[in-house]
N, C-alpha and C positions, 0 to 999 in steps of 0.2 A: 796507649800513648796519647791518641787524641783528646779519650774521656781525661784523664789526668790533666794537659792544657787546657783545657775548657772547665774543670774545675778549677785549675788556678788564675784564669780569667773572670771566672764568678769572685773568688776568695776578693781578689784586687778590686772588683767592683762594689761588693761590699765593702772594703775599705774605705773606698770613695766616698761610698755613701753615708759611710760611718763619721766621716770626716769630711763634710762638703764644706763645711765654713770656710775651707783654705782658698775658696776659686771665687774670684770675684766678678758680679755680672756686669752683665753691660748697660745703658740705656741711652736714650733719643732724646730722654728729656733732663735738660738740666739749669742749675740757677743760675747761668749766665740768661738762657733763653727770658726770664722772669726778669732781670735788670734792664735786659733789653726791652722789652716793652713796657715795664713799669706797670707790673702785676704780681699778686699773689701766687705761689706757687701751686694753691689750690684751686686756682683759676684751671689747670691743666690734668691736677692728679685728685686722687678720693686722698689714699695714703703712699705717698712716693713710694718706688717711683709707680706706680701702676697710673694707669692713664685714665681720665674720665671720657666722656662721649667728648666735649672740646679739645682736650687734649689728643685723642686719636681724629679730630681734623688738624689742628694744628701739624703733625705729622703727615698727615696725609698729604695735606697743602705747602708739603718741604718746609717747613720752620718759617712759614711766613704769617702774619696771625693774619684769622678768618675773617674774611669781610673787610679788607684792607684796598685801597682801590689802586694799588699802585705807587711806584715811588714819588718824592715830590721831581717838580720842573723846575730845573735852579732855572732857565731861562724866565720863566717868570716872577721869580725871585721868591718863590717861598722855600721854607725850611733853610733859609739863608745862612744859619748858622751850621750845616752839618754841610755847605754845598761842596767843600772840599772832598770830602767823604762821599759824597755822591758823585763827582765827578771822577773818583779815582774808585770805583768802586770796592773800597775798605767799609767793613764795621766802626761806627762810632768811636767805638771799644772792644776789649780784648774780648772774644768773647770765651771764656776760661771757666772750666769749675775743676773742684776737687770734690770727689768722695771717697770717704776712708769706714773704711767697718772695723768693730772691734768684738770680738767672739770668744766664746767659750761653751764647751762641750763637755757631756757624761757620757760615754759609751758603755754599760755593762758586759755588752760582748764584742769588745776591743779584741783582736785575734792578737796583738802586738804585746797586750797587760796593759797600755796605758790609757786607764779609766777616765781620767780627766783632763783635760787639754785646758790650759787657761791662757794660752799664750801665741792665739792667730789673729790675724789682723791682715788688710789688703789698704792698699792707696793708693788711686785712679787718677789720671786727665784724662778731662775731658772738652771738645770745643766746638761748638756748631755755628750754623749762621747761615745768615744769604751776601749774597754780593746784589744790590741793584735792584733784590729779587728778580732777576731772572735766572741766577745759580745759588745753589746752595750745599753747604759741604757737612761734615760730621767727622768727628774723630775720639775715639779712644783709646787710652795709652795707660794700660798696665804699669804703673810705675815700681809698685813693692805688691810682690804677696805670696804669702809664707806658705810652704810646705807644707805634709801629714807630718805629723811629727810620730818618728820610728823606732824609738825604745833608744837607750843605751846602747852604744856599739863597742865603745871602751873604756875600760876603771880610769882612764888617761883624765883630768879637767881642762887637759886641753887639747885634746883629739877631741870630747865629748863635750861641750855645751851643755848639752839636754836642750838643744831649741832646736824648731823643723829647720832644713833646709829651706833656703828662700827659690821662688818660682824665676827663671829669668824675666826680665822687663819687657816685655811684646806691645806690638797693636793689635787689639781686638778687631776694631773697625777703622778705617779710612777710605770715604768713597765723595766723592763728587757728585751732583745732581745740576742737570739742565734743565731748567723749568718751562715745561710749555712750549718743547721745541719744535720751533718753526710757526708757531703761532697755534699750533695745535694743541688739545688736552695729554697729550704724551711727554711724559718726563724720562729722560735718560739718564740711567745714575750707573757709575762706574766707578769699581774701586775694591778695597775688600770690605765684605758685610755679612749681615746674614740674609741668607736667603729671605724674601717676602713672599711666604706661603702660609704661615699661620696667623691665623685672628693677634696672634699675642708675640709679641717677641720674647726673646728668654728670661728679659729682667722686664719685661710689664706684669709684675705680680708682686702683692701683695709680704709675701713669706720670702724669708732669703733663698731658701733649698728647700727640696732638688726642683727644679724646671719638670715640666710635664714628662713626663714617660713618654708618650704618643709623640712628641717630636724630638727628643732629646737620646730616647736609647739605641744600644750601640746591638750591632751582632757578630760575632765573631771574634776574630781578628781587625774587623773592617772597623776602621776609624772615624765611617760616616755617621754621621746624625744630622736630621731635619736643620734642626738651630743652628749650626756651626759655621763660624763665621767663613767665606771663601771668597777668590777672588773672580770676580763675575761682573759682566754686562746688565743690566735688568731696563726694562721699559716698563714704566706702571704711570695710573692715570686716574679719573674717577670720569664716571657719566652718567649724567641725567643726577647729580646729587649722592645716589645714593649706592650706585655701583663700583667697587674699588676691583681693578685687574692689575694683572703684573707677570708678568714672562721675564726670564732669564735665562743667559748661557755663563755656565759657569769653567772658567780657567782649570785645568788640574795638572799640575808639574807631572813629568816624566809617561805622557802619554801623550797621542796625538788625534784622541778624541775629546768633544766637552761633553759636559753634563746640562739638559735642558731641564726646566722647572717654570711651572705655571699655577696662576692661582685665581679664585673670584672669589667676592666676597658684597653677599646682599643686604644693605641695614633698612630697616623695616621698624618705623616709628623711631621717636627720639631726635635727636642731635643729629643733622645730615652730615656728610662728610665736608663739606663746605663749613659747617658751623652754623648753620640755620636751624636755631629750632622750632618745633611746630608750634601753631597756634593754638590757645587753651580755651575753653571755654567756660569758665567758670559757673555759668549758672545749670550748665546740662554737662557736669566732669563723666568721663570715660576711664574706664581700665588703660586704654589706648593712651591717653595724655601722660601718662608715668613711664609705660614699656617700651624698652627696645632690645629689639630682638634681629641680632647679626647673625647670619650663614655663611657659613666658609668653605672652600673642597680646592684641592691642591692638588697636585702630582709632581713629583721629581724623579726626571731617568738618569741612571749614571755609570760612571764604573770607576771601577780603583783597583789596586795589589800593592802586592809586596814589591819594595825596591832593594833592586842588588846594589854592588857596592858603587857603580859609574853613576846610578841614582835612576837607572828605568825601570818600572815597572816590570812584574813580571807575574806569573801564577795570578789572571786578572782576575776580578769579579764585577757581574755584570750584575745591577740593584736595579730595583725601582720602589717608591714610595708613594702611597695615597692614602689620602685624608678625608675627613669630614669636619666638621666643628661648626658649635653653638654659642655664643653667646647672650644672655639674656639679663637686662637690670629691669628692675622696679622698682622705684624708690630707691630705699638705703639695701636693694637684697641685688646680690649679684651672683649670679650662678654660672659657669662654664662647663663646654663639656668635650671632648675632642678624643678622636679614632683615628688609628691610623693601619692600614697592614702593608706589607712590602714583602718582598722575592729577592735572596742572594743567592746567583749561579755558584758562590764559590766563597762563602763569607771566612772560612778557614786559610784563605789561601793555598789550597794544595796543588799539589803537581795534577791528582787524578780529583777534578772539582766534587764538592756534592753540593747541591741546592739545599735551601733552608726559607721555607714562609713563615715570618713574623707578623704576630696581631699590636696594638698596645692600644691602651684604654688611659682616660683619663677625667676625671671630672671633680670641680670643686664648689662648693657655694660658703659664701662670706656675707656680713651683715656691720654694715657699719652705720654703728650707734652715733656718732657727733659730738658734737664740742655740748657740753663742756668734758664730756669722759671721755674723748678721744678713743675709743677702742674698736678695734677688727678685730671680733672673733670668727672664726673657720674652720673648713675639715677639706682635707684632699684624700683620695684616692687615685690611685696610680696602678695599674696594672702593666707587668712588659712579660713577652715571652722571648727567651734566649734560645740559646743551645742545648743547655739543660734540662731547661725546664722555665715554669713560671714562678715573678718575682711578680709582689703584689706590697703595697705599701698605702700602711694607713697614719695620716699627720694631721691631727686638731693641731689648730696654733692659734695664737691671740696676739695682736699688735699694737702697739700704744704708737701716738703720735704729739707729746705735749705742744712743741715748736714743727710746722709746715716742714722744715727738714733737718729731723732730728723723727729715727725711727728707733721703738724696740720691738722685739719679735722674741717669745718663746715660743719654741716647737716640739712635739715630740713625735717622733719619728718612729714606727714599728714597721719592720721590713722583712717579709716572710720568704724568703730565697730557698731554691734546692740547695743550699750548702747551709741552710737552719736559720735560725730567728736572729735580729738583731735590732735591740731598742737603743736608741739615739735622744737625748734631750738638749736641746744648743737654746743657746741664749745668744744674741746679735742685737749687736747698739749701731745701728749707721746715722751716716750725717754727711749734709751734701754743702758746699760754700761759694 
């Protein structure tokens, strides 16, 4: 009985994956942030959203741009025209975006029959900012996004559609940030988000689908993974430039323990976390004047179960997770690489637990050629090991960018699962406003 669940949990996972276009991601960066300071979007990203070395200070530094010395003093009368706005600590302006993607997929081994999908599509708000800079907030809001779509259920045309079901409208993220509380390099953000444990968030990449293996896969029953968004405390900070840290306790309904999680993260050459970059030398050039090379190492403890009908917890499982991760650019070459293993006392949920340690692997390198051809070409590999056995997945993709936001992306997706092979080709047009 259990092998049978745990193969129909693999089945449903490759579904997922067979059809990831349906789930739309998140990010930090968006074109309100670029109207607000009256910049290019490529000031922040290589190819949206993925973040350049400025871009991940600008983040780091809570959406305040780098090297900024502070708000104006209406008492001394400059920026006179926005003093209202400063005095009441409101943005200028709304600060609002929309992104919406439009998709379509070939699945040859659809378990459903339905080979071709021409009909998914997601659309997002989103809205960040600071107040005064000394706060600064974030939010996304799931507005539309469609379903897997599940074959015919009846010869009715009006029981059946033929269109997925739509996803309910959720927040993704909603969290607040104090900037530099108390005077000190410590920022307190609260709210829901995702954990800050990994070099990367889930939508700082490149390719639509899937997000890393290494912080993204699931085991069991349990519904945890690395990336997912939760509701949680975090303090994080940088020092001396170049060090970014970050501790959290994270919220979990229907128990009366949290879940803790910490991270470091060391950038070595390049763009400082501040947004200083190093000095060049032009007549004696180095390898060193082009590289930078980020180290990352994580851990998160926690636990979860199944909830009865009053909504507590029960049949608990007790996880932890830990990481490693690389990042490295040179030039136009950007290579990532990231591990993770973890331990579920009870990832099944059962009455009588069994334990289960999982590995997952992940690494990608991408090369972006420039204007005038616009292209990211790439290759990812993904390793995860389950309950079953090991899923392994190989994705060249290539990505066009003619307009700063306006992406496409084709991929093709081979996914080697104990439940057998499945190749995936998706095409994705996003656009951000």
């Amino acid at each position: 009985m259990l092998l049978r669940k745990s193969r129909v949990a693999i089945v449903i996972l490759a579904g997922v994956l067979a059809a990831p276009f349906v789930k739309p991601d998140r990010a930090d960066a968006i074109p309100a942030f670029s109207r607000q300071h009256k910049t290019e979007c490529s000031t922040c990203h290589t190819v949206y959203p993925e973040l350049n070395e400025f871009g991940e200070a600008f983040l780091k530094n809570n959406y305040v741009y780098p090297g900024k010395k502070g708000a104006a003093k209406t008492a001394e009368g400059k920026d006179s025209k926005s003093e209202w706005a400063w005095l009441s600590g409101l943005p200028e302006m709304i600060p609002v975006s929309f992104t919406a993607t439009i998709d379509a997929a070939y699945d040859r081994d659809a378990f459903d029959g339905n080979e071709l999908d021409l009909s998914s599509r997601s659309l997002r708000l989103q809205a960040g900012g600071t107040f005064r800079d000394a706060a600064a907030f974030f939010a996304t809001y799931n507005l539309y996004t469609q379903g897997a779509q599940t074959g015919p259920v009846a010869n009715n045309p009006t029981v059946n559609a033929n269109t997925p079901p739509n996803n309910n409208p959720n927040i993704s993220e909603l969290f607040l940030i104090w900037r530099e509380a108390f005077g000190t390099p410590v920022n307190v953000k609260v709210g829901r988000m995702e954990p800050n444990v990994s070099l990367w968030k889930r939508s700082n990449k490149v390719i639509v689908v899937p997000p890393f293996a290494s912080t993204s896969y699931l085991v069991g029953n349990s519904p945890f993974s690395v990336d997912a968004p939760e509701d949680a405390l975090e303090i994080n900070g940088v020092l001396g430039n170049r060090l970014f840290f970050a501790g959290g306790v994270v919220d979990r309904n229907g128990q009366n323990q949290n879940d803790g999680y910490g991270r470091l993260a060391l950038k070595i050459g390049g763009t400082d976390y501040k947004g200083e970059e190093p000095e060049i030398d032009l007549d004696n050039e180095s390898v060193w004047d082009y590289l930078a090379i980020t180290l990352g190492a994580y851990g998160y403890k926690g636990r979860n179960g199944d909830f009865d009908q009053i909504g507590i917890a029960r049949n608990m499982n007790s996880f932890y997770r830990a990481g490693a991760e690389i990042d490295i650019l040179y030039k136009r070459l950007h290579l990532k690489g990231s591990g993770s293993f973890g331990r579920d006392a009870n990832p099944l949920f059962l009455a009588t637990p069994s334990a289960l340690e999982t590995h997952a692997v992940s690494a990608e390198g991408e090369y972006y050629l420039g204007a005038p051809i616009n292209l990211v070409p790439l290759f990812r590999y993904d390793f995860q090991e389950g309950v079953d056995g090991a899923t392994r997945r190989y994705i060249p993709a290539i990505a066009y960018t003619p307009l700063q936001n306006t992406k496409l992306t084709l991929e093709y997706i081979f996914t080697d699962a104990p439940t057998g092979i499945n190749r995936t080709a998706l095409a994705s047009l996003a656009f951000s406003l």
